[in-house]
C-alpha positions in Angstrom: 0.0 0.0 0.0 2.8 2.3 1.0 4.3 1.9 -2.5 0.9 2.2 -4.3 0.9 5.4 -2.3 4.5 6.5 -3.0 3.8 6.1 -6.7 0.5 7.7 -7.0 2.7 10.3 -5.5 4.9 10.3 -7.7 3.0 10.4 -10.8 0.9 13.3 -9.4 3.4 15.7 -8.3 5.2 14.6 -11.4 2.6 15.4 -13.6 2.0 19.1 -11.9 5.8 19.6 -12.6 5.5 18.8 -16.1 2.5 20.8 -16.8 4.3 24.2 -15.5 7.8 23.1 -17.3 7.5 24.6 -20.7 9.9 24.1 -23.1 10.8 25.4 -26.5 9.0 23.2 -28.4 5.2 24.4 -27.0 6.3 28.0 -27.7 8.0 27.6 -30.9 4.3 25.9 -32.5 2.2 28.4 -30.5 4.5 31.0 -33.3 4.0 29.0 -35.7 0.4 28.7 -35.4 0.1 32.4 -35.1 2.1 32.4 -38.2 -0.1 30.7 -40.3 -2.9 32.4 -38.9 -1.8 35.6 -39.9 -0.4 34.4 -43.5 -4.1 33.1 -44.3 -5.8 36.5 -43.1 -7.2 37.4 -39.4 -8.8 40.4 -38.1 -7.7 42.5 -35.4 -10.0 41.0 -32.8 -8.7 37.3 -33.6 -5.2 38.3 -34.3 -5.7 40.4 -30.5 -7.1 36.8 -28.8 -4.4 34.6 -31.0 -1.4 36.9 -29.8 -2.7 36.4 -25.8 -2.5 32.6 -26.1 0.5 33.0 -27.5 2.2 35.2 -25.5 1.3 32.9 -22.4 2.8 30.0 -24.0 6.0 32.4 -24.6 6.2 33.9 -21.2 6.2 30.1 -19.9 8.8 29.0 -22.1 10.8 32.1 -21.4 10.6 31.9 -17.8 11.5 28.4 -18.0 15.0 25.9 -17.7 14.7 25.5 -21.1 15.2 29.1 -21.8 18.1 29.3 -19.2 20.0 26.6 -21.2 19.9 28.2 -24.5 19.4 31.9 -24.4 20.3 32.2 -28.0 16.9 30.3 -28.9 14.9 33.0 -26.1 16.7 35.8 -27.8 14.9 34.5 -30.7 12.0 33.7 -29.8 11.3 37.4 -27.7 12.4 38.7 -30.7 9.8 37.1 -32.7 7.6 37.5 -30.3 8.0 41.4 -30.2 7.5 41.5 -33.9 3.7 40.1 -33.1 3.5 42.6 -30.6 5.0 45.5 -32.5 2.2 44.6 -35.5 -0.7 44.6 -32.8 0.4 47.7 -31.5 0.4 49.5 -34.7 -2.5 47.8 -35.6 -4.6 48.8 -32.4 -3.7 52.6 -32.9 -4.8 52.5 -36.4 -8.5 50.6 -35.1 -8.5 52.8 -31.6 -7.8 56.2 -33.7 -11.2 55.9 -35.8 -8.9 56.8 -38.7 -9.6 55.9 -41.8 -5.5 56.8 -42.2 -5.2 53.3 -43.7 -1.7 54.8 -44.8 1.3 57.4 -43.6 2.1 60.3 -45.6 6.2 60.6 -44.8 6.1 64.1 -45.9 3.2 66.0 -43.8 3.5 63.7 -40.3 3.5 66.7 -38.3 -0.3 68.1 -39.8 -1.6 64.0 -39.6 -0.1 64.7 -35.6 -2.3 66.9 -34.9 -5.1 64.9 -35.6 -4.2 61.3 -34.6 -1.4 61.6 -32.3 -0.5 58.5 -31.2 -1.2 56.4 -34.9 1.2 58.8 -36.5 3.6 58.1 -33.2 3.1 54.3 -34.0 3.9 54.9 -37.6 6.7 56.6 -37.8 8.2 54.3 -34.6 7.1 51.1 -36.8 9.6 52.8 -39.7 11.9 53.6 -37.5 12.3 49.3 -35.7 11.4 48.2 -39.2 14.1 50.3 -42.0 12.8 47.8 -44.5 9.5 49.0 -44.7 10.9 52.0 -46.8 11.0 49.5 -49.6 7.5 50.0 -49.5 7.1 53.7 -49.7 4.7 54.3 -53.2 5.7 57.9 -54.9 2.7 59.7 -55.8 4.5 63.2 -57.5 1.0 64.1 -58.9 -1.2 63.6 -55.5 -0.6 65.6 -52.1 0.7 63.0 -50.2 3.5 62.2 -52.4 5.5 59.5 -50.1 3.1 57.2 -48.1 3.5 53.7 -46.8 0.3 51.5 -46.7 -0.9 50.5 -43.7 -0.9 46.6 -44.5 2.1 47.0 -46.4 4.1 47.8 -43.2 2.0 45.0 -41.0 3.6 42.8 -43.5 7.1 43.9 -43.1 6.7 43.5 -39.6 5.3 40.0 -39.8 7.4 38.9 -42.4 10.6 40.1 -39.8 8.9 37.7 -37.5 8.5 34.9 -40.4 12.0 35.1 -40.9 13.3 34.5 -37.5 11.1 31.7 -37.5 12.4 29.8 -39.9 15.7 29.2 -38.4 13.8 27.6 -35.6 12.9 24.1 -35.4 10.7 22.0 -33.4 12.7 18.4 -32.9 
């Protein structure tokens, strides 16, 4: 009875241990499943809910052993994961502003300021973390806003930063 007991024990505690251990291989699919997601089109609300699951799943696998023994790999993974977060940010200020500033005019961001504050803030800090979205700029000489960057076309330099770092990761 005492080893019936001992190993009931055993298996409880050792399944409680095993459910707060999270390694790298639960927070590397919970990206990749975000991944997808956002590669086959979500809206803000969904992306918003898939982003929370998946930042618990990171948080656990960065606060973990596993991260400990391979920072390289957290590195990584926080760096993906900010990528996700940097795209919700901009995102959220774009839905929160009521704009219909689906884009940002590069030449005439202090007269959009005035107006919408804090999405022409996020813009212009999105170009700033994300240099490659300049290979996006469209040149309008004809129209007012001669220099703008789309909206989605900077969500999807941002995501595609994070699709990259992703790739060099594997689940084994």
């Amino acid at each position: 009875m005492r080893k019936m007991v001992l190993l009931l024990t055993i298996i409880v505690f050792g399944a409680v241990g095993l459910s707060y251990g999270q390694t790298s291989k639960d927070a590397i699919k919970a990206l990749k499943k975000l991944s997808a997601k956002v590669e086959s089109g979500i809206s803000y609300q969904k992306y918003r809910e898939e982003l929370g699951d998946t930042n618990a799943e990171v948080k656990l696998f960065l606060e973990s052993k596993d991260a400990n023994k391979d920072p390289q790999l957290a590195l990584s993974v926080k760096k993906i994961m900010g990528n996700y977060q940097d795209a919700a940010n901009l995102w959220g200020q774009f839905i929160e502003s009521h704009s219909k500033l689906d884009f940002f005019d590069l030449d005439n961001a202090p007269e959009a300021r005035k107006f919408y504050p804090s999405l022409i803030d996020a813009y212009q800090d999105a170009l700033k973390k994300y240099p490659k979205a300049y290979d996006k700029v469209i040149k309008r000489p004809e129209m007012v806003a001669k220099r703008i960057i789309e909206l989605k076309d900077l969500l999807a330099v941002i995501w595609g930063e994070a699709s990259k770092e992703l790739k060099k990761l594997s689940i084994d």
